[in-house]
C-alpha positions as CSV (number, residue, x, y, z in Angstrom):
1,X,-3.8,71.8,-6.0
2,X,-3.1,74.7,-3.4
3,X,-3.9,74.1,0.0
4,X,-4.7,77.9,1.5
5,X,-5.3,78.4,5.0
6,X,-6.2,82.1,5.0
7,X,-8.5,84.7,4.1
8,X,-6.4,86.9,2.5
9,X,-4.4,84.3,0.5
10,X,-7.9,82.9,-0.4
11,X,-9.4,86.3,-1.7
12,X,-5.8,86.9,-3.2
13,X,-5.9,83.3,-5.5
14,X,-9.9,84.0,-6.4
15,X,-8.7,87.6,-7.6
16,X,-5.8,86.4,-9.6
17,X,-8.1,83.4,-11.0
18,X,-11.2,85.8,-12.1
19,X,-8.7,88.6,-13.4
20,X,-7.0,85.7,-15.5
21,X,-10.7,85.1,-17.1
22,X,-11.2,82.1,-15.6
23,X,-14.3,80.9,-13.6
24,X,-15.0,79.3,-10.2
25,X,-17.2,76.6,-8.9
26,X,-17.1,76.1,-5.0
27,X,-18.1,73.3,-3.4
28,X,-17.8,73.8,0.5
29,X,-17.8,71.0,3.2
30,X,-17.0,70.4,6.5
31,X,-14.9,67.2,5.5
32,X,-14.5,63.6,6.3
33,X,-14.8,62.9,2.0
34,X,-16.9,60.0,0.6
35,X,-18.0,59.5,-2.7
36,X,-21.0,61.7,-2.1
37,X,-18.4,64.6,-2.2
38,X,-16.4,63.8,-4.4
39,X,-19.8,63.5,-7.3
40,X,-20.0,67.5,-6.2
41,X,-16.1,68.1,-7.4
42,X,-16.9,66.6,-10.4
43,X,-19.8,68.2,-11.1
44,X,-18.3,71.4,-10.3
45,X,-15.8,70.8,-12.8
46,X,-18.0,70.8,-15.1
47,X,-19.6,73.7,-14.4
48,X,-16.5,76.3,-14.3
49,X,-12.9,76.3,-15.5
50,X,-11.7,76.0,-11.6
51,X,-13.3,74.3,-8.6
52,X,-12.7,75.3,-4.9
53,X,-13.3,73.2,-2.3
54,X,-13.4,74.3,1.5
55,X,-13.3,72.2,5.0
56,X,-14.6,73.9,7.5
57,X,-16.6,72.5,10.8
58,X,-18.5,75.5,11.3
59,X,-19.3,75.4,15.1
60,X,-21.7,78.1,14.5
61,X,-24.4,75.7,13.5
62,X,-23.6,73.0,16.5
63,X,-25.4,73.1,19.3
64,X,-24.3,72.5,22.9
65,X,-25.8,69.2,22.7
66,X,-24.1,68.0,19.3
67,X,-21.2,66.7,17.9
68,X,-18.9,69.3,17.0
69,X,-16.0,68.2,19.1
70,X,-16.5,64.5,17.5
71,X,-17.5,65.1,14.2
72,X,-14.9,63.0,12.1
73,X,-12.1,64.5,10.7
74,X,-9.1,63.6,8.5
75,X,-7.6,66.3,6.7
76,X,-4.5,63.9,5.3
77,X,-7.1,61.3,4.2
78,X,-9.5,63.8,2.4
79,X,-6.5,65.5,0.6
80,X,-5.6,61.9,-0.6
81,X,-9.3,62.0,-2.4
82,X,-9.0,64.6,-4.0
83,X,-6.4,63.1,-6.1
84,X,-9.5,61.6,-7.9
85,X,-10.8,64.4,-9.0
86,X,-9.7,67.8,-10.5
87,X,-9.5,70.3,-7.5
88,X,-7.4,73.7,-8.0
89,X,-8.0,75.3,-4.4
90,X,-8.6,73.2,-1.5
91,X,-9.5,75.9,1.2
92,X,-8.4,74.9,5.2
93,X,-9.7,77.8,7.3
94,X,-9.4,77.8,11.4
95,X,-12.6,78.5,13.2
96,X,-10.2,81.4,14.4
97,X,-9.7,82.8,11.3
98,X,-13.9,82.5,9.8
99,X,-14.7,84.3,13.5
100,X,-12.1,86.6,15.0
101,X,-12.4,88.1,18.0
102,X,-15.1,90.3,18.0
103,X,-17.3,89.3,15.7
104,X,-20.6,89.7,15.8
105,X,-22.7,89.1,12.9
106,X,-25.3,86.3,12.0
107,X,-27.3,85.6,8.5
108,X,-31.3,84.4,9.2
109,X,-33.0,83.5,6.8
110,X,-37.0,83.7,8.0
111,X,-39.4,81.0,7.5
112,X,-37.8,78.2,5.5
113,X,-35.5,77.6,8.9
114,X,-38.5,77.4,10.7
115,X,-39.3,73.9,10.2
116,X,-37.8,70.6,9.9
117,X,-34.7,70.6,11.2
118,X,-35.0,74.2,12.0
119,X,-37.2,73.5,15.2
120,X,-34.9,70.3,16.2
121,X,-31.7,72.7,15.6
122,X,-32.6,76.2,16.9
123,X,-30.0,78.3,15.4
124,X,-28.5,76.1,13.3
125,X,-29.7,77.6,10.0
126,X,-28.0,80.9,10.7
127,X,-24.9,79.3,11.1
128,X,-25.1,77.3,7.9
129,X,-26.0,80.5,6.0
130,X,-23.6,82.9,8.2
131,X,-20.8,80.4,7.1
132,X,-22.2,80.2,3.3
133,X,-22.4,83.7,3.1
134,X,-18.9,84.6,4.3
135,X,-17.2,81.2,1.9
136,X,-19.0,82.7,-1.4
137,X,-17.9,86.5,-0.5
138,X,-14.4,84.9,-0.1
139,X,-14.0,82.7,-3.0
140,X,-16.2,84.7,-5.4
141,X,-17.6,81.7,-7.6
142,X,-19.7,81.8,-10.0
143,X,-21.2,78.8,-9.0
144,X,-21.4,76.4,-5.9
145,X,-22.9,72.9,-5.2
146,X,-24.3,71.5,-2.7
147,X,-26.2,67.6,-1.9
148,X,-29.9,67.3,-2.5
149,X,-29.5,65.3,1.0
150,X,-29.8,68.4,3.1
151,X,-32.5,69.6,0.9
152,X,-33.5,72.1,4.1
153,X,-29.8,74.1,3.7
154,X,-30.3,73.6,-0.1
155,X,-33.4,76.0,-0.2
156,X,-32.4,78.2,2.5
157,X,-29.3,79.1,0.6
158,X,-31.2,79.1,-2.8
159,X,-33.0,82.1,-1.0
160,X,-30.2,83.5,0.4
161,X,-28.6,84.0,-2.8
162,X,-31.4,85.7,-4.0
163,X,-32.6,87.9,-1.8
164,X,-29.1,89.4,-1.7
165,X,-28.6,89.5,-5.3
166,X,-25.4,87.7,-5.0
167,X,-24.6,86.4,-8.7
168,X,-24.1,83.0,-7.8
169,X,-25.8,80.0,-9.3
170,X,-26.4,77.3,-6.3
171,X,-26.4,73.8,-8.6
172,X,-28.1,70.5,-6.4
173,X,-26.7,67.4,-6.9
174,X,-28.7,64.3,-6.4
175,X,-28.2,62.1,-3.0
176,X,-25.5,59.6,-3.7
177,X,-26.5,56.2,-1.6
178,X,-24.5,53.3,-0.9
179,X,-25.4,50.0,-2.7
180,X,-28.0,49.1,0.0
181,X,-29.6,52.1,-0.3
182,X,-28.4,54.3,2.4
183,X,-27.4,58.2,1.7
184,X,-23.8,58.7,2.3
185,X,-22.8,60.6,5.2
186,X,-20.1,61.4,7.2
187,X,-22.0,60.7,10.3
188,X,-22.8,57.0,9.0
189,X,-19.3,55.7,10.4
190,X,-20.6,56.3,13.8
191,X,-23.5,53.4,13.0
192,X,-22.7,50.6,14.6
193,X,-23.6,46.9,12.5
194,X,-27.0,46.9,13.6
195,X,-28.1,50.6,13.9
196,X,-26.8,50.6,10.3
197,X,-29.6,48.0,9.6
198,X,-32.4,49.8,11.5
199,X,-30.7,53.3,9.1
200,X,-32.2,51.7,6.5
201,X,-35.2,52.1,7.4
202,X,-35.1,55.8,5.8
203,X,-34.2,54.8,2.4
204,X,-36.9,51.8,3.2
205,X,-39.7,54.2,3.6
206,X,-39.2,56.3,0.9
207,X,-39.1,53.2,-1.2
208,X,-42.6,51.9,0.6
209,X,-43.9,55.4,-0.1
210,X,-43.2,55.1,-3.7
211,X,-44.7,51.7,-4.3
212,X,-48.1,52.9,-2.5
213,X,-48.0,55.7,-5.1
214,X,-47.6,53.9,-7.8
215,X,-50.3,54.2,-10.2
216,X,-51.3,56.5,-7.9
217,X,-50.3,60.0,-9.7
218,X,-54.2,60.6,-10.7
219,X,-55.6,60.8,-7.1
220,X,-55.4,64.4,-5.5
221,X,-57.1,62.7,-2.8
222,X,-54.4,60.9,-1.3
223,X,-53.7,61.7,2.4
224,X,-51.1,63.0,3.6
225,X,-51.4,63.0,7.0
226,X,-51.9,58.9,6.5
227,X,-49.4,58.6,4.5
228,X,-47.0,59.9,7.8
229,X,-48.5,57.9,10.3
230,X,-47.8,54.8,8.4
231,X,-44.2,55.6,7.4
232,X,-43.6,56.9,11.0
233,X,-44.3,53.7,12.5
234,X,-42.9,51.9,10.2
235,X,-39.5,53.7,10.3
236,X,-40.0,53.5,14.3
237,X,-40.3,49.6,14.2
238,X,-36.7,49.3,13.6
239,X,-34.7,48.8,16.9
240,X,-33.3,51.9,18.3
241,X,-34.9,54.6,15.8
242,X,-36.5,57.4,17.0
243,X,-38.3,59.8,14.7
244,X,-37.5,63.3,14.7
245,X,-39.9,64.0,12.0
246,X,-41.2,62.3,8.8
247,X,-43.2,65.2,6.5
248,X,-44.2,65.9,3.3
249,X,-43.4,69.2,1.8
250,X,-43.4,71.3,-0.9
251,X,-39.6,71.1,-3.0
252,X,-39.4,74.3,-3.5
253,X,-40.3,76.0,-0.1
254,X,-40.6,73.4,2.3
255,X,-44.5,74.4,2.8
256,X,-46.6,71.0,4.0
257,X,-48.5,69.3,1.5
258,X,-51.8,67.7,2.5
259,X,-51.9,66.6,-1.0
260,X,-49.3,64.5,-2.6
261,X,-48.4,65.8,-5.9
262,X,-45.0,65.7,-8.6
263,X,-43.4,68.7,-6.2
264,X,-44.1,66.8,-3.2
265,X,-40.5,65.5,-0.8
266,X,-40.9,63.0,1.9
267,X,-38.4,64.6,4.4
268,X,-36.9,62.3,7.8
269,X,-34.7,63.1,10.4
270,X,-34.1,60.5,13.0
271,X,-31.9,59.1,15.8
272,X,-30.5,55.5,15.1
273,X,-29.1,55.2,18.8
274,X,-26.9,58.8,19.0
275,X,-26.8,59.1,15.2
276,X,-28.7,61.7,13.8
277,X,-29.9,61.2,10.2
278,X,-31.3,62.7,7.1
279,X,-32.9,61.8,4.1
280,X,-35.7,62.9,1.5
281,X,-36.7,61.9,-1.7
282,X,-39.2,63.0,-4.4
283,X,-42.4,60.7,-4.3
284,X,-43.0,60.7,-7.9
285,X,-40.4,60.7,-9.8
């Protein structure tokens, strides 16, 4: 595996890999590897001939309030994980090298960053496809994966790629959970023991939604809006949760549903003390 830290040895190595007739598959990340990640690299093996991975916390899609200066890293310890799987390219930029001095451009993508986390992280969405945008001119792949858990960046990049015409195929891998049900994260090592408990409430209340649906599938009645008010509470009866929003959208284009149907995704964000997680899940499945 090369470990490049540059643009131009980056564009150089895709140039020489494409030109040799071989394909790549990027997975991008902003580090701190668990077995979430590591599912992506394998799936992008199988999807081209070479897989790319980058690290890079984008501090364009932090705001003044987050935790970009925290968020976890461990470059030695991720590079030890990727002697699990088959990676070709790992791909180290400096925040310094993805934004020179000068630079002055921004992606927005309008509507689907509108909601969700889009109103609790103004800005944040034009980061995340700024930094997309710039890692899949770079790398050139001919696919790139990315976790179903952050199912708002999945479609806003889905979009991104195809209102630009970029030829890029944007795979979504399914959340990978740990065994007691909670979605891995990086962020989850900041939970302490018992704000871990009261995280499970996510994975909880996509499991209660599920069971009230059973048998269910029939009734084009069902109400939404009920349906939210139940699972908020519930999800805020845990000790030190508080709901950013529980909603039901459409998979496809985040739209509300007021009717739950086989497109339908509960979508949570929350605060488990200064935590912030995600989660989603299809209803029926």
């Amino acid at each position: 595996m090369e470990i490049i830290s540059t643009i131009s040895d980056m564009v150089a190595w895709s140039q020489r890999t494409i030109a040799a007739g071989r394909t790549i598959a990027l997975v991008p990340t902003m580090g701190s590897f668990h077995e979430g990640h590591l599912q992506l690299m394998r799936r992008a093996a199988q999807e081209a001939e070479t897989v790319v991975v980058s690290i890079f916390v984008n501090p364009m899609q932090f705001g003044p309030q987050e935790d970009f200066a925290s968020y976890p890293r461990d470059l030695d310890g991720d590079v030890a994980l990727l002697g699990n799987v088959r990676v070709d390219a790992l791909f180290v930029p400096a925040a310094g090298e993805m934004y020179p001095e000068g630079f002055a451009t921004r992606i927005r993508v309008e509507r689907l960053t509108e909601t969700l986390c889009g109103l609790q992280r103004p800005g944040h969405f034009d980061g995340v496809a700024t930094v997309v945008g710039k890692l899949l001119h770079i790398v050139g792949p001919r696919v790139a994966v990315f976790g179903e858990k952050d199912l708002q960046q999945l479609v806003v990049i889905r979009r991104l790629v195809k209102d630009l015409n970029w030829g890029v195929r944007i795979i979504g891998h399914p959340i990978v959970r740990e065994a007691d049900g909670l979605a891995m994260s990086s962020r989850n090592r900041y939970l302490a023991a018992g704000e871990r408990q009261s995280a499970l409430s996510l994975s909880r209340a996509l499991e209660t939604a599920r069971q009230r649906l059973a048998g269910e599938e029939e009734d084009q009645g069902l109400d939404a809006a009920a349906l939210i008010a139940d699972l908020t509470a519930f999800i805020e009866s845990h000790p030190g949760v508080r709901v950013e929003y529980v909603s039901l959208v459409d998979r496809h284009d985040l739209r509300a549903k007021e009717v739950v149907d086989r497109d339908t995704v509960l979508a949570m964000a929350v605060r488990v003390g200064k935590t912030r997680l995600i989660d989603n899940g299809l209803l029926i499945t």
